[in-house]
VEXDRENLO-543873 format. One record per residue (C-alpha): residue number from 1; x, y, z; residue in one letter. Coordinates in nm, 3 decimals, decimal comma, always signed. Layout:
// VEXDRENLO-543873
torvex nudren: NUM&east: X&north: Y&up: Z&miro: A
...
This chain:
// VEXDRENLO-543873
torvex nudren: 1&east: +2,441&north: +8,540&up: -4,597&miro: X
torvex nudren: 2&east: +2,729&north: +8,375&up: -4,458&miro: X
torvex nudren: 3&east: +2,818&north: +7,995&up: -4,333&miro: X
torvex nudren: 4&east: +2,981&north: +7,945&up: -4,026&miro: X
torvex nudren: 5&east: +3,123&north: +7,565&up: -3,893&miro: X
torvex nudren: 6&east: +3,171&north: +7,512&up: -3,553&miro: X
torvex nudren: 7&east: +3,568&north: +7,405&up: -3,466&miro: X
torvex nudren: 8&east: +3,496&north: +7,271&up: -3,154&miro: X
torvex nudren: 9&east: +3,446&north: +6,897&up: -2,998&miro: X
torvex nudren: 10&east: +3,116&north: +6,918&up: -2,860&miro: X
torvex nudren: 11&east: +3,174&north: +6,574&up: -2,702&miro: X
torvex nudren: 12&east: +3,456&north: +6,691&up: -2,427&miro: X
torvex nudren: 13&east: +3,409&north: +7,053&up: -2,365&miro: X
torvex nudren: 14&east: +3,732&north: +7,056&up: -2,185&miro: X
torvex nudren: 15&east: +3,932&north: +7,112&up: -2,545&miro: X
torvex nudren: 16&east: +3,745&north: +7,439&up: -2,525&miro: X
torvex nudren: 17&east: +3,546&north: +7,640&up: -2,809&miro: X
torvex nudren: 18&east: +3,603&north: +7,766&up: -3,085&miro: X
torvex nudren: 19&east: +3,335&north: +7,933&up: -3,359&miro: X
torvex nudren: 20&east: +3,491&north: +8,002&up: -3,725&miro: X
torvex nudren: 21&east: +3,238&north: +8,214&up: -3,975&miro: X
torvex nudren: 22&east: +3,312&north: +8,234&up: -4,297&miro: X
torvex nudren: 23&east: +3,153&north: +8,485&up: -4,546&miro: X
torvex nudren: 24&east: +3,143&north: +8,507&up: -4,897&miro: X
torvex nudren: 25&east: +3,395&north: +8,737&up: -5,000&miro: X
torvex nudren: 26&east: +3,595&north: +8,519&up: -4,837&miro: X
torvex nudren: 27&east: +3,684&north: +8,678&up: -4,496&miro: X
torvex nudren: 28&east: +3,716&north: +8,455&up: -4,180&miro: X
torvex nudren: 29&east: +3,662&north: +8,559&up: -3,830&miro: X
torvex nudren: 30&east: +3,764&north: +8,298&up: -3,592&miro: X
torvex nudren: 31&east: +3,503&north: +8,369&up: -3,181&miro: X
torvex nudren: 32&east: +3,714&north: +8,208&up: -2,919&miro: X
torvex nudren: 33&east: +4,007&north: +7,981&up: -2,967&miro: X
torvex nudren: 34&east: +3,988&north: +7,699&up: -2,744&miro: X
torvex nudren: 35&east: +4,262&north: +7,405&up: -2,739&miro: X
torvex nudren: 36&east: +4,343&north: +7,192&up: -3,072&miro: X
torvex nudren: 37&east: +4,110&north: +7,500&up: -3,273&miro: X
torvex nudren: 38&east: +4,393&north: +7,512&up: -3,503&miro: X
torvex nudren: 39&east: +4,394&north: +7,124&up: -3,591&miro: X
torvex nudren: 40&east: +4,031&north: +7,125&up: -3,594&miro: X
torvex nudren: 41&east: +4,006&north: +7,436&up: -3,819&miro: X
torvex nudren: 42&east: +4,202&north: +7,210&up: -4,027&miro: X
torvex nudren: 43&east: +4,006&north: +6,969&up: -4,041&miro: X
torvex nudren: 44&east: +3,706&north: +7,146&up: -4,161&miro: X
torvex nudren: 45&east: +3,749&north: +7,121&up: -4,550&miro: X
torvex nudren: 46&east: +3,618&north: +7,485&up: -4,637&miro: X
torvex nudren: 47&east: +3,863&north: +7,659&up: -4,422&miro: X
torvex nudren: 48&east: +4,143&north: +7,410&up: -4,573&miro: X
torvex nudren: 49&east: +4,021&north: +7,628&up: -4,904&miro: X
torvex nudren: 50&east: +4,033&north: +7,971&up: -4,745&miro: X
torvex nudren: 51&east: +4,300&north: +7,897&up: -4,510&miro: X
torvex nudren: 52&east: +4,444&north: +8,121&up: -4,272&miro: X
torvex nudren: 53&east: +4,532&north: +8,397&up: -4,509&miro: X
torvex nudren: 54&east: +4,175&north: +8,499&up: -4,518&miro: X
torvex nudren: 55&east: +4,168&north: +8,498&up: -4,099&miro: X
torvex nudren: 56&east: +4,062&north: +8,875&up: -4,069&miro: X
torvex nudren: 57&east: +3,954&north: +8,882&up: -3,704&miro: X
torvex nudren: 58&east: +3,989&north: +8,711&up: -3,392&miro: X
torvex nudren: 59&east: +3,759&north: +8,762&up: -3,109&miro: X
torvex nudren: 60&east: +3,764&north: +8,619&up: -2,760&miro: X
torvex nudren: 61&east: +3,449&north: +8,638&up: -2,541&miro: X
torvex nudren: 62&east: +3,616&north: +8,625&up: -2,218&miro: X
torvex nudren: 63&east: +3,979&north: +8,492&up: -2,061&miro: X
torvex nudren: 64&east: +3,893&north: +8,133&up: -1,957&miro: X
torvex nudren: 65&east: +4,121&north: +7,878&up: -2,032&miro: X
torvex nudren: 66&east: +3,848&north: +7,651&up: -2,257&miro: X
torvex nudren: 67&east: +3,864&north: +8,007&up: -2,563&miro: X
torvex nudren: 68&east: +4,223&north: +8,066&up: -2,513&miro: X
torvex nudren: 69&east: +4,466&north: +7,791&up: -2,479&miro: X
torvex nudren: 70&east: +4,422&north: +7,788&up: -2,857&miro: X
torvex nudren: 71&east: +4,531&north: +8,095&up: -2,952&miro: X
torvex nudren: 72&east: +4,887&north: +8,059&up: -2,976&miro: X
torvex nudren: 73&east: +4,854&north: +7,776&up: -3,212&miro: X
torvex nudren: 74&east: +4,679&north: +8,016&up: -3,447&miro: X
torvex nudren: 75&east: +4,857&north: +8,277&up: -3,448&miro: X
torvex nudren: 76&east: +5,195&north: +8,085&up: -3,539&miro: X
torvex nudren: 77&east: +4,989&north: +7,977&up: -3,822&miro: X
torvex nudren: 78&east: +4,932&north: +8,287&up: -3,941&miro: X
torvex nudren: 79&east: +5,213&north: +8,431&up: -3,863&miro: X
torvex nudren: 80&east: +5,183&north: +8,650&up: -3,604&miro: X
torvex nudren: 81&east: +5,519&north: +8,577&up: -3,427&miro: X
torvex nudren: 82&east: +5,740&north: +8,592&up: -3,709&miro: X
């Protein structure tokens, strides 16, 4: 079984979407990464426990603008560019 938390503002779909599952071992896969997913990934206190070092996947449904813009905020978090 797993538990997944949804990182998005449902109010104002123009921040985008952003899905993060969690499972129990504890991997995280992040679906989409819309704008502010990083801050609001933050903000969700069980990924504040697994963090980013347990981000194993990212996967992005299509190119639009609302699952993307995020993604470079994410992956400076995890290091990606560095």
């Amino acid at each position: 079984a797993s538990e997944s938390a949804a990182a998005r503002k449902s109010s104002d779909e123009s921040e985008g979407r952003a899905e993060a599952v969690s499972t129990k071992d504890p991997r995280v896969y992040l679906i989409d990464a819309g704008e502010m997913t990083n801050e609001r990934l933050l903000g969700l206190r069980w990924f504040r426990g697994v963090g980013f070092h347990w981000l194993r996947h990212i996967f992005i449904t299509h190119l639009h603008g609302d699952h993307v813009y995020g993604l470079p905020g994410v992956l400076l978090s995890i290091g990606f560019y560095t």
